[in-house]
C-alpha positions in Angstrom: 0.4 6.7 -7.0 -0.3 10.4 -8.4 3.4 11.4 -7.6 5.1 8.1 -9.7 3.3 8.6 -12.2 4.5 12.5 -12.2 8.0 11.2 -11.5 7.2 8.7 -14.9 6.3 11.5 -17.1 9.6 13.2 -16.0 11.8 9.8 -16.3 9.8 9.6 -20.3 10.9 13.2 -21.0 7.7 13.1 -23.5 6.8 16.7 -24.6 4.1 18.2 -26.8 6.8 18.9 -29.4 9.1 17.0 -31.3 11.5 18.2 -33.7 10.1 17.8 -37.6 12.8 16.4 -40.3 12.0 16.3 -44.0 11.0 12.6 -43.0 8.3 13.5 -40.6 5.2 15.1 -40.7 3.2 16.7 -37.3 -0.5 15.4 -36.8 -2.5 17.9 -38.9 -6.1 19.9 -38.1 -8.2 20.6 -41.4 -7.0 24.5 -40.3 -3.6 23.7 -40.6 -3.4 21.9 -43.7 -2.4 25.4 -45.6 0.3 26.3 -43.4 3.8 25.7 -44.8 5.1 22.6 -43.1 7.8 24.8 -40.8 4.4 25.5 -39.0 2.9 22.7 -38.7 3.9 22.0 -35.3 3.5 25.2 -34.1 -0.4 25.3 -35.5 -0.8 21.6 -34.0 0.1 23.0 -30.9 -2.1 26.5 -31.1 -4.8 24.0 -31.7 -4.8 21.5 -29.0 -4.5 24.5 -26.4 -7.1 26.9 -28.1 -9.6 23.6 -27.9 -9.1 23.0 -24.4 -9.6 26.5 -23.8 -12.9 26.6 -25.6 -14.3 23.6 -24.4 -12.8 22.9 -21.0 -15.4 24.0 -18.4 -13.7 24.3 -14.8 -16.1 22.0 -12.4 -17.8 24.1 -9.8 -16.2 22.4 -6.8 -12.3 23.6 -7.9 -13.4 26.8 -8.3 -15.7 26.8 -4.8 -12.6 26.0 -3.7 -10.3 28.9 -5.4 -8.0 26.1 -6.4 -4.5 27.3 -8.5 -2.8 24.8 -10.5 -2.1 22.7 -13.4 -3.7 19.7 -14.9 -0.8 17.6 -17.1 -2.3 15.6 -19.6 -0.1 12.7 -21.4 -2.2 12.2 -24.7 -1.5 10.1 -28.1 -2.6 10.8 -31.2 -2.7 7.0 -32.8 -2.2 6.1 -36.8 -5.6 7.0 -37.6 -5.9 10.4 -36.4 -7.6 9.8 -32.9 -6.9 11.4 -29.6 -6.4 9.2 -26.8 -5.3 10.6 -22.9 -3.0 7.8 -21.4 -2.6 9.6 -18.2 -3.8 12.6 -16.5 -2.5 14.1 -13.5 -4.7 16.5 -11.7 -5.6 17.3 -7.9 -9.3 16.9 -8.1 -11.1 13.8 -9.9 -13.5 16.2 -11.2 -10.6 17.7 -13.4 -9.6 14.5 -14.9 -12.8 13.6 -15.9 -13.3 17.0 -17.6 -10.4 16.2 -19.6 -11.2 13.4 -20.5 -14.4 14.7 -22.0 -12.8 17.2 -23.7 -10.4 14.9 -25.1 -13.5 12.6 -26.5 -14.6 15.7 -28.6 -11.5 16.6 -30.1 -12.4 15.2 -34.2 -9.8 13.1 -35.9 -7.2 14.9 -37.6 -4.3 13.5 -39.8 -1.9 11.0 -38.2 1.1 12.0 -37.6 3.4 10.6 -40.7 7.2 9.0 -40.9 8.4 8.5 -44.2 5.4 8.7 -45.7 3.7 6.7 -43.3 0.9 7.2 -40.5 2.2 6.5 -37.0 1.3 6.9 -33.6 2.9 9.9 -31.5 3.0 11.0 -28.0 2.6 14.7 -26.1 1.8 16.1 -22.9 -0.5 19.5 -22.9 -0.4 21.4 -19.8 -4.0 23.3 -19.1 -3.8 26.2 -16.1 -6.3 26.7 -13.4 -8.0 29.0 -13.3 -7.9 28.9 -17.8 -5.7 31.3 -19.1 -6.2 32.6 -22.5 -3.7 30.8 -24.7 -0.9 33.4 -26.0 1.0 32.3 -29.8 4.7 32.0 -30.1 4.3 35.9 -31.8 2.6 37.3 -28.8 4.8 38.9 -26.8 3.7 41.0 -23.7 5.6 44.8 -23.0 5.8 46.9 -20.4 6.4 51.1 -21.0 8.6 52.0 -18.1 10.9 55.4 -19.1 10.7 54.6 -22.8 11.5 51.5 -22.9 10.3 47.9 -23.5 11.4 45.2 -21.2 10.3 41.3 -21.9 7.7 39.3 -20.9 8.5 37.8 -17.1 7.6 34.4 -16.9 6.9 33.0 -13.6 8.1 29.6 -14.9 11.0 28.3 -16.9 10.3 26.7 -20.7 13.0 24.5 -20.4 11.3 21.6 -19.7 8.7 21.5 -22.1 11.6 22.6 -24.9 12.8 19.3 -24.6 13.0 17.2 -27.6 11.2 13.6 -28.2 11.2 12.1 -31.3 9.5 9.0 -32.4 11.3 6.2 -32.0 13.1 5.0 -35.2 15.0 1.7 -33.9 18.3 3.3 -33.8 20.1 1.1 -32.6 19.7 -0.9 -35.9 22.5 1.3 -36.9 24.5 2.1 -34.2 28.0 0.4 -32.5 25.6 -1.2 -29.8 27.0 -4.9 -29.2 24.4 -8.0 -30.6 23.4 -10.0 -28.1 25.1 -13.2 -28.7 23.3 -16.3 -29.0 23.9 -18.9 -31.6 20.1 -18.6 -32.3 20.2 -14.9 -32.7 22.8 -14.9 -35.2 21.5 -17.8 -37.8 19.2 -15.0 -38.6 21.9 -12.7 -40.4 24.3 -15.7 -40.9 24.0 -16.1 -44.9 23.8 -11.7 -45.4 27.1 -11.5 -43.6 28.4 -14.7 -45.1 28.2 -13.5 -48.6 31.5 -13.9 -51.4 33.0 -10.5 -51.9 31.9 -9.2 -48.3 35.4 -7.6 -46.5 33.9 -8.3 -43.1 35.3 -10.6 -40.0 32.6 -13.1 -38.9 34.9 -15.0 -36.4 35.1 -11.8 -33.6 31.5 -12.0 -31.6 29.5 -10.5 -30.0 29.2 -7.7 -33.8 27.8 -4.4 -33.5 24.5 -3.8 -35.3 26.8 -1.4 -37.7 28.8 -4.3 -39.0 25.9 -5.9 -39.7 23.6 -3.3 -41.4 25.6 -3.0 -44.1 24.5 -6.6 -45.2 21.4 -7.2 -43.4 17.9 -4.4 -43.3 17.0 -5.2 -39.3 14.5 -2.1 -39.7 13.3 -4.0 -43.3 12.7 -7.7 -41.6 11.5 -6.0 -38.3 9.0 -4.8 -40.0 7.7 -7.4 -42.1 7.6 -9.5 -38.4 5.4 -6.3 -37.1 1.6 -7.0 -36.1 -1.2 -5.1 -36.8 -1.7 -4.1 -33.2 -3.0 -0.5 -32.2 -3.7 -0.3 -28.8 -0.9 0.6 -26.2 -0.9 -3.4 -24.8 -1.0 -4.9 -27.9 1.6 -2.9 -29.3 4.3 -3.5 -26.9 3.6 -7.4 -26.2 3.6 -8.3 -29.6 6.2 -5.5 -31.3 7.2 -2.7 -29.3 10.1 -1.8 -26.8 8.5 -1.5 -23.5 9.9 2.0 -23.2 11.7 3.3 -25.8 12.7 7.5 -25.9 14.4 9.5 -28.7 15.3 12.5 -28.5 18.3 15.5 -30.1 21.4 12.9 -30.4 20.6 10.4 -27.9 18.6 7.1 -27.4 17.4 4.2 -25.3 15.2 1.4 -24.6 13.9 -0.4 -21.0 12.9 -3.9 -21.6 12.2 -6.7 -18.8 14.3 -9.7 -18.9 12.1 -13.0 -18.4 13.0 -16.8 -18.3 10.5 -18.5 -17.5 10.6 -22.5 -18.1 9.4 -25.5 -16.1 10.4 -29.6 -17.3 10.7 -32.7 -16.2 13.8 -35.3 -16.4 11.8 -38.3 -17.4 14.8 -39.9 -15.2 14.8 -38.1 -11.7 13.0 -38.2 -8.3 12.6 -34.7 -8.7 8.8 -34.0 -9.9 10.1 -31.1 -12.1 12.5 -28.4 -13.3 12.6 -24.9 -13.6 13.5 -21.6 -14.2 12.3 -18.2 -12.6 14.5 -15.4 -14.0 13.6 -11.7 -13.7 15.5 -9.0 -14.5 15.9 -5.7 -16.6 17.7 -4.9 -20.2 18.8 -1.3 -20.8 20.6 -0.1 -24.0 21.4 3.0 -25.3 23.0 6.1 -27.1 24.4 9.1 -26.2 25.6 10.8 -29.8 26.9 8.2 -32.6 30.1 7.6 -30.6 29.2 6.2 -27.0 26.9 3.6 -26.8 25.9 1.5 -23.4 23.7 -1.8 -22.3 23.0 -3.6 -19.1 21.6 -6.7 -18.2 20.6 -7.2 -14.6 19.5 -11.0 -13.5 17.7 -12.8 -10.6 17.2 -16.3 -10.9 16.0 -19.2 -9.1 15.9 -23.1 -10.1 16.9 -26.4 -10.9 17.4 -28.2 -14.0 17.7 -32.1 -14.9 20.2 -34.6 -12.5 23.0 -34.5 -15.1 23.4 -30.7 -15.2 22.7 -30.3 -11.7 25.5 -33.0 -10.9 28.1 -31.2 -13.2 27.3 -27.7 -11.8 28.1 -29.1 -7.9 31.0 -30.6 -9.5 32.8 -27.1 -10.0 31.4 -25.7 -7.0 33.7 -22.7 -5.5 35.5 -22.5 -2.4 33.2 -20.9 0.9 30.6 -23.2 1.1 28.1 -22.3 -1.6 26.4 -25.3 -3.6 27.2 -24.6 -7.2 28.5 -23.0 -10.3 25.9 -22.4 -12.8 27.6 -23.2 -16.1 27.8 -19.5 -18.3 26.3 -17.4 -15.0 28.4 -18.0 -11.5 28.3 -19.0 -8.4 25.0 -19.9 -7.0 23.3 -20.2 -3.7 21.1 -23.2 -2.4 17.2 -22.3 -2.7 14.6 -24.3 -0.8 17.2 -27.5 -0.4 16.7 -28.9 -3.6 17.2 -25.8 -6.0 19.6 -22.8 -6.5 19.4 -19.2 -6.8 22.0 -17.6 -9.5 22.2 -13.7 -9.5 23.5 -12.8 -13.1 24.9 -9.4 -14.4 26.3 -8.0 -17.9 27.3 -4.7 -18.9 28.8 -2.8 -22.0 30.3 1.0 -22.7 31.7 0.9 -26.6 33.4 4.2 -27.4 33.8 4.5 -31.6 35.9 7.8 -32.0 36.3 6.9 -35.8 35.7 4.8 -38.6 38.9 2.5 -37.6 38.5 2.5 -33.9 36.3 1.0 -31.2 37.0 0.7 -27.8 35.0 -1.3 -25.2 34.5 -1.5 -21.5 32.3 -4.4 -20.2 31.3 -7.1 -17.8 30.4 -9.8 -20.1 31.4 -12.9 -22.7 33.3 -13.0 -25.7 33.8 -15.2 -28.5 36.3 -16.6 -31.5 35.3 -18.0 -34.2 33.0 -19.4 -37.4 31.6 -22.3 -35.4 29.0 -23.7 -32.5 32.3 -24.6 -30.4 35.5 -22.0 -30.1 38.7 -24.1 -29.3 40.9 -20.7 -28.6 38.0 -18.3 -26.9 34.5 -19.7 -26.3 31.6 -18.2 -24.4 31.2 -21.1 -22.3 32.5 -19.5 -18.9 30.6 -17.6 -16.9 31.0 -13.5 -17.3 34.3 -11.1 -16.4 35.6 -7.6 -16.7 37.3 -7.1 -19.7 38.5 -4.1 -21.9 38.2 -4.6 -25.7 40.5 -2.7 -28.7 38.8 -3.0 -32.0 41.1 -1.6 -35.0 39.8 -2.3 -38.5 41.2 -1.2 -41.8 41.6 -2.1 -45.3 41.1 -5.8 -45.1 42.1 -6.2 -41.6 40.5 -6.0 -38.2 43.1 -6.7 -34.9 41.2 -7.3 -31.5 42.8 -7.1 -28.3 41.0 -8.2 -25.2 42.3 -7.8 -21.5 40.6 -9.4 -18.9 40.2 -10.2 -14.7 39.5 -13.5 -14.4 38.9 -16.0 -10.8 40.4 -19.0 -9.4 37.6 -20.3 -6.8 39.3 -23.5 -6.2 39.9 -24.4 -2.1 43.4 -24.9 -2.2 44.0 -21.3 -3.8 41.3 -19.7 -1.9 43.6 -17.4 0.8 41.8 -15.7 3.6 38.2 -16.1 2.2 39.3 -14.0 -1.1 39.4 -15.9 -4.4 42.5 -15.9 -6.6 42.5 -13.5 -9.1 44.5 -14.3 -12.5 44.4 -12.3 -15.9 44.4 -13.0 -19.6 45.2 -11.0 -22.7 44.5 -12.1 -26.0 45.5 -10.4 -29.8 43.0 -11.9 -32.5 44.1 -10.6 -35.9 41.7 -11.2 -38.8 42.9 -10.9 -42.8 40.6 -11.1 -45.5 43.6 -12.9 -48.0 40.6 -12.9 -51.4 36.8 -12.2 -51.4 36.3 -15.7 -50.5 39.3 -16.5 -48.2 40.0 -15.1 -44.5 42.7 -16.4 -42.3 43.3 -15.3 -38.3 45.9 -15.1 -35.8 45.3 -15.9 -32.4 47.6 -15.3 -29.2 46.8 -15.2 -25.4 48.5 -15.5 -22.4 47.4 -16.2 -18.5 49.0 -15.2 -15.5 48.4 -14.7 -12.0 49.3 -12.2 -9.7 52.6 -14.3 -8.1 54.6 -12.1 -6.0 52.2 -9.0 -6.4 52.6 -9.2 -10.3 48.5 -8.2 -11.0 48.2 -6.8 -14.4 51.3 -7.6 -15.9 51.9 -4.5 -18.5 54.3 -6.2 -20.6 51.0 -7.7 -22.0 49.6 -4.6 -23.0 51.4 -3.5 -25.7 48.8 -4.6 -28.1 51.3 -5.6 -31.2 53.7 -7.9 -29.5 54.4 -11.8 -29.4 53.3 -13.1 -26.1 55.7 -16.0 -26.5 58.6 -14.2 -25.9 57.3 -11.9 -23.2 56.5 -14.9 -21.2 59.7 -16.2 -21.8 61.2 -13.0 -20.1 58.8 -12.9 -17.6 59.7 -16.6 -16.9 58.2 -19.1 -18.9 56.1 -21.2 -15.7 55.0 -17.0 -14.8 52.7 -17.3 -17.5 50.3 -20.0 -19.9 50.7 -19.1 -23.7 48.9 -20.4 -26.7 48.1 -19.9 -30.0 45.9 -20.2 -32.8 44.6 -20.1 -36.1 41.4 -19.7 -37.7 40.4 -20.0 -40.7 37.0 -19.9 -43.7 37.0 -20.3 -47.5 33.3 -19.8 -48.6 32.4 -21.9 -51.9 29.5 -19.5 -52.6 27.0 -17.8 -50.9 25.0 -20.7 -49.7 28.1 -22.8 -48.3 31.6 -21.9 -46.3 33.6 -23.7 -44.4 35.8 -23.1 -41.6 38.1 -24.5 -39.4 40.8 -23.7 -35.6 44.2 -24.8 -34.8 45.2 -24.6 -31.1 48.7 -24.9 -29.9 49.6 -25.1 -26.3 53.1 -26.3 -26.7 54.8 -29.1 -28.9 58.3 -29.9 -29.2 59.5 -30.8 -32.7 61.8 -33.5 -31.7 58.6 -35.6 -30.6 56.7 -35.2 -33.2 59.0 -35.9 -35.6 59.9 -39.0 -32.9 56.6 -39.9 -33.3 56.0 -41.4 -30.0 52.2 -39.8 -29.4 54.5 -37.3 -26.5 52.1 -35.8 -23.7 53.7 -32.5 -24.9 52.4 -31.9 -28.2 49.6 -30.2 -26.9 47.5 -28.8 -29.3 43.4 -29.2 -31.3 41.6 -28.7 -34.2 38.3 -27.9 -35.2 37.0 -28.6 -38.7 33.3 -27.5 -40.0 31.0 -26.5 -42.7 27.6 -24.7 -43.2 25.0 -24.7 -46.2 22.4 -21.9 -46.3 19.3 -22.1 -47.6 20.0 -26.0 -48.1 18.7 -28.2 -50.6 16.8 -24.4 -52.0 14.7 -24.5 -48.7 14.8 -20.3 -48.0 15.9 -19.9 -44.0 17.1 -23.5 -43.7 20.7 -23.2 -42.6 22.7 -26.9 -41.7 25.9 -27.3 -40.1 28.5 -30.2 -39.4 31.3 -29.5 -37.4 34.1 -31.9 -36.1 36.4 -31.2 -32.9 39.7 -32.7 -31.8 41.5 -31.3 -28.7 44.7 -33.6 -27.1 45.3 -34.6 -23.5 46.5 -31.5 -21.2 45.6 -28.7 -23.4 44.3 -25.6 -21.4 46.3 -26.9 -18.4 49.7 -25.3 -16.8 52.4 -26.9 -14.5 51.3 -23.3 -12.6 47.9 -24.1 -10.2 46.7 -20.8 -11.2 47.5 -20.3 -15.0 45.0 -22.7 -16.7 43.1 -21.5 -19.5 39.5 -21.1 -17.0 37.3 -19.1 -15.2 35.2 -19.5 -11.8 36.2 -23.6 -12.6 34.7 -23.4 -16.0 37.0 -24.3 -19.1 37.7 -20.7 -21.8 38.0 -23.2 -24.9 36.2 -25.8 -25.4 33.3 -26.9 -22.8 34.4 -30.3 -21.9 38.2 -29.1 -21.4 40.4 -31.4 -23.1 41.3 -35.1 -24.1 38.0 -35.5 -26.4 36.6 -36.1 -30.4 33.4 -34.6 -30.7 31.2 -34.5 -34.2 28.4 -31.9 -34.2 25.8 -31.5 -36.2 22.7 -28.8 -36.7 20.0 -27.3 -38.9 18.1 -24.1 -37.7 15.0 -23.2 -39.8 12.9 -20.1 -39.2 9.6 -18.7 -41.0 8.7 -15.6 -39.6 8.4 -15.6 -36.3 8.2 -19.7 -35.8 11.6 -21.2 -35.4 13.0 -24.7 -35.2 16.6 -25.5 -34.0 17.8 -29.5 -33.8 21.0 -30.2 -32.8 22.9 -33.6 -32.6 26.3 -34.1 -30.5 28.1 -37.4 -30.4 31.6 -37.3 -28.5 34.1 -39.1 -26.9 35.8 -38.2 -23.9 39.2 -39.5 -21.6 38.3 -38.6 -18.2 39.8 -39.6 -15.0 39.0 -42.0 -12.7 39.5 -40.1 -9.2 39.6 -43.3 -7.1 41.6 -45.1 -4.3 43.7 -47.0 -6.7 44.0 -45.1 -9.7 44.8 -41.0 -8.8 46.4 -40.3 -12.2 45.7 -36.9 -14.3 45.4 -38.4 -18.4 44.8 -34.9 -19.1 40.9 -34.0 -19.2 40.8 -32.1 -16.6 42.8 -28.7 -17.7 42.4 -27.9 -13.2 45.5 -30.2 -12.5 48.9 -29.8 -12.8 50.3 -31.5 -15.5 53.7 -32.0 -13.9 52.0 -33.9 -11.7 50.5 -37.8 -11.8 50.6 -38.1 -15.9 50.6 -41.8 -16.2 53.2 -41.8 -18.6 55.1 -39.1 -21.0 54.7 -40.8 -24.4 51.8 -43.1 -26.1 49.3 -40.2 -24.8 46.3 -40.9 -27.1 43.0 -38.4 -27.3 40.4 -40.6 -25.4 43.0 -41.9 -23.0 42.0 -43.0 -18.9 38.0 -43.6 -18.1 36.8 -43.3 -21.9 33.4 -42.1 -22.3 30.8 -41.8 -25.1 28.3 -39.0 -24.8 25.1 -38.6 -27.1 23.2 -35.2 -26.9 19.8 -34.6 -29.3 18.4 -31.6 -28.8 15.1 -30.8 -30.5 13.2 -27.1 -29.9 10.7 -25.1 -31.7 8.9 -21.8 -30.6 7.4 -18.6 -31.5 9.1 -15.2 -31.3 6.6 -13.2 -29.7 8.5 -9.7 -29.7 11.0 -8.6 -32.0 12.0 -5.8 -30.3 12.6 -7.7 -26.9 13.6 -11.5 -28.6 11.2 -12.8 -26.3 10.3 -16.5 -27.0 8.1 -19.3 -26.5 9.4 -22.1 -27.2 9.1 -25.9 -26.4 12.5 -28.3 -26.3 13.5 -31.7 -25.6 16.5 -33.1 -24.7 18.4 -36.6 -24.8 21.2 -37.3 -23.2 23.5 -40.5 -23.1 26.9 -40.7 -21.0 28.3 -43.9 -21.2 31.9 -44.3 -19.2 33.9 -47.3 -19.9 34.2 -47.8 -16.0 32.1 -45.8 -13.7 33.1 -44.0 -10.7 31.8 -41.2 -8.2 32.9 -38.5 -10.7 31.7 -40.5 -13.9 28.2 -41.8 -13.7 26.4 -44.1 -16.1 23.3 -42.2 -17.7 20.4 -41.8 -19.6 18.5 -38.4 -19.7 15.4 -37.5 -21.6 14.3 -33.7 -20.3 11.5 -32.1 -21.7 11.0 -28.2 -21.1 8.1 -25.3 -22.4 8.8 -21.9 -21.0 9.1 -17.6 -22.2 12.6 -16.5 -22.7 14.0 -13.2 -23.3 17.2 -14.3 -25.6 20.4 -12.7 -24.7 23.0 -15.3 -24.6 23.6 -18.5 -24.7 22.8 -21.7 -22.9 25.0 -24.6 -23.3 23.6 -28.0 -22.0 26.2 -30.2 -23.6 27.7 -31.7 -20.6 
């Protein structure tokens, strides 16, 4: 145990020095309160070894025994001046407890001080044994050998204890470090970045905390959320990182990852459902430029009959159970439950003001609403590589990515298909109060050894027409437009368009043709409504037509791992959405209310036919007929979601939550089959949830 801990202090880099700005002030002995503030540190210092010098008294059974060494103390010096040792590392017990003495005797001094205020700070003091006379940075030992003076000889390096910790300052409330996206997360800073006049782009998530700073104080609501907690434990459950360094230019933080939630589906054999993720979080800095994260995930559970019925529905090829909607394939655990490894990761490069580059393992999202027609978040994570241009009252995003196909029938030689997608997003800020976006993306597969096709990389260029010269069944196009006009700071609204093909002909024909493939999304929000502070309400309203997302190519669907890249439910559905979030400091409460309609098939003996839901299958193939397609078209089905949860963030630093939800669920099919059953869920659920994406039970 002796040696981790030694191996801790190394991994902690924590020092007896940190570098002093104007901003920060060293802890400060009545002697020292003279010295000009250049020396403050280097009299703290003198200090802390002259006292253990003075008062350390070497117990009789290390020196019976002629013992050598060094006793490493880690020490803090809290906000009110008092020394406390949080670990000592010594060979003999007797030694530990005489520092420990010695540290009781030391008198309160003055805290150590950022911006004007008293903090807590860490160091390490090293005391030699036998005691060795503490020598001051002026000291300086010489030798006469034929005239001349040579330099002290040091038997050990000062390397290590040069290195530099500073307190940490939440930097990363500044930095290009990606958000975590969650729908939650975001209602927080909603309104700041929503304001008239602001030449921002809300609809391109996950943000970087930069783009948000400039409208939102995260260090100035962090800390009016802070507690007044002292000790080490009460500090990091309740406001803290759980390891956070600083140092010269860089920075990052180690935070466990827990979701932890048990329920019950009022409607299932099962006695309950659960939960049991652990994991780790690490983000991070090196210089203003390159910043990093990584999420790591193990998971184990189960969840209500519905969800657990729709996630064996898009189970992969190879024999495994289950694809966790949003996380991947999953493995059966203890015959009624699965286990769903999850990981995300992120390098963002920011060479300049206009450019940001990203490399990641993660999720993306388009637009100003709770659903994304052209590029949701739904799908479980991918590699990806991510341009970032801004200027003036622009900002272009391009986004390549290496997507799966884990269907049977394209399965070859136990290796899932591997297809890619590029997308350009362009967003324009036409007034202070308009902005308008341009959206293009392309899927294709690797036919005849294609993989990454670099016709699509060229990041200005019109996919249409590079399909077209590629072969235009090589590749699945669409496009789309976004768009928000905000009435005033307190109210915006938004809206998608989605085209997957039309032909003209037909529309102006009139004749409801199966090829004018295309959706629309229509929505508002109202912050701070009806002059309630923190209350934010939205209604949204989505339209998406039979055989959108699909391709007459098996491969080239707009999906991922059998998940849908657009809209959760694929296509062929009206859905009206509606949501208030309200949070007071750290108590929040989220309700949500869905009511949809959806055209599904009907999968059986006599009736095979595709009326375009299902964006998997061909749609070349079994259409039941090529005009009079209507949205809601084969098994209709009506689907009623309320979702209702309050909680309690219990660290800021961390998002970690209690909370407490319930949710109702009605599916009602017009005629049901295997594939479309009649239902009525009510699943209630308490658990502790680290928030770093989000979890869609709308199914």
């Amino acid at each position: 145990m002796r040696h981790l801990w030694c191996v801790a202090l190394l991994f902690l880099g924590i020092t007896n020095s940190f570098s002093q700005t104007e901003s920060e002030q060293f802890p400060v002995f009545k002697d020292c309160k003279n010295n000009p503030p250049k020396d403050q540190e280097s009299c703290f210092n003198a200090k802390v070894q002259d006292f253990f010098y003075s008062h350390f008294k070497v117990p009789q059974q290390v020196t019976d025994a002629n013992y050598k060494g060094t006793v490493i103390a880690l020490f803090e010096v809290d906000s009110t001046g008092t020394f406390k040792p949080l670990y000592i590392d010594a060979a003999y017990p007797e030694l530990k407890e005489e520092t420990k003495r010695v540290f009781a005797q030391f008198e309160k001094v003055e805290p150590a001080k950022f911006a004007g205020r008293a903090t807590y700070a860490k160091y390490t003091v090293r005391i030699a044994i036998p005691l060795e006379k503490p020598v001051t940075d002026e000291t300086t030992a010489v030798a006469a050998t034929s005239g001349k003076t040579n330099p002290k000889v040091q038997q050990e390096l000062d390397e290590f204890d040069k290195i530099v910790s500073k307190p940490f300052r939440n930097p990363q409330f500044k930095s290009h470090l990606n958000i975590p996206f969650s729908h939650q997360n975001y209602a927080v800073f909603d309104a700041a970045v929503n304001q008239v006049g602001s030449n921002n782009h809300s609809a391109s998530k996950p943000y970087s905390y930069a783009e948000v700073a400039k409208y939102y104080d995260f260090d100035k609501e962090q800390q009016k959320l802070l507690k007044n907690k002292t000790s080490w434990w009460g500090r990091k459950l309740w406001n803290e990182n759980l390891v956070a360094i600083q140092g010269d230019g860089y920075w990052f933080t180690i935070n466990p990852i827990f979701d932890l939630r048990v329920g019950k589906d009022m409607d299932s054999e099962l006695k309950y459902t659960y939960v049991n993720t652990r994991g780790v979080h690490v983000q991070g800095a090196l210089g203003e430029q390159l910043t990093f994260s990584s999420s790591v995930y193990e998971s184990q559970g189960r969840f209500a009959d519905y969800y657990n019925r729709y996630a064996e529905s898009i189970k992969p090829s190879g024999g495994n159970p289950a694809i966790i909607p949003g996380i991947g394939i999953a493995k059966e655990f203890n015959g009624d439950g699965y286990d769903f490894p999850l990981a995300e990761a992120n390098i963002s490069y920011t060479p300049n003001k206009f450019i940001n580059l990203q490399l990641g393992y993660g999720r993306n999202f388009i637009g100003d609403g709770y659903r994304s027609l052209i590029f949701s978040d739904v799908a479980s994570p991918y590699p990806y590589f991510k341009i970032n241009t801004t200027f003036w009252k622009i900002k272009y995003t391009n986004t390549y990515m290496w997507l799966k196909d884990v269907r049977t029938d394209v399965t070859a030689e136990k290796t899932y298909a591997t297809k890619y997608m590029a997308n350009h997003y362009l967003s324009w800020n036409v007034s202070k109060r308009w902005n308008m976006g341009f959206f293009e993306s392309v899927v294709w597969s690797n036919t005849n050894d294609r993989g990454f096709d670099f016709s699509f990389v060229n990041p200005i260029i019109f996919y249409r027409a590079v399909e077209f010269t590629s072969s235009s069944k090589s590749g699945n196009a669409v496009l789309g437009l976004t768009s928000k006009y905000k009435l005033s700071n307190q109210m915006n609204i938004y809206g998608q368009f989605l085209l997957d093909e039309f032909s003209l002909s037909d529309i102006k024909a009139g004749n409801g043709s199966w090829k004018n493939k295309y959706g629309f999304q229509i929505g508002g929000k109202y912050y701070d409504a009806f002059k309630v502070k923190n209350l934010m309400l939205q209604a949204e309203y989505n339209y998406v037509r039979p055989y959108v997302y699909s391709h007459s190519n098996v491969l080239t669907n707009y999906g991922h791992n059998n998940q849908s890249m657009g809209h959760l439910w694929g296509a062929n559905l009206k859905e009206v959405v509606g949501i208030a979030r309200y949070y007071y400091g750290r108590w929040f409460v989220d309700a949500k209310l869905i009511y949809g309609q959806r055209g599904l098939d009907f999968n059986t003996a006599d009736n095979t036919y595709n009326y375009g839901g299902d964006i998997y299958r061909n749609y070349d193939e079994d259409r039941p007929f090529d005009t009079g397609v209507v949205t809601g078209q084969g098994n209709k089905t009506s689907v009623l979601i309320a979702d209702l949860q309050a909680g309690y963030l219990v660290n800021p630093a961390m998002n970690l939550k209690l909370f407490g939800n319930v949710i109702y669920r009605n599916f009602d099919p017009a005629t049901e089959t295997p594939t479309a059953v009649k239902s009525s869920t009510t699943w209630f659920s308490v658990g502790l949830r680290v928030d770093l994406f989000n979890w869609y039970y709308d199914f």
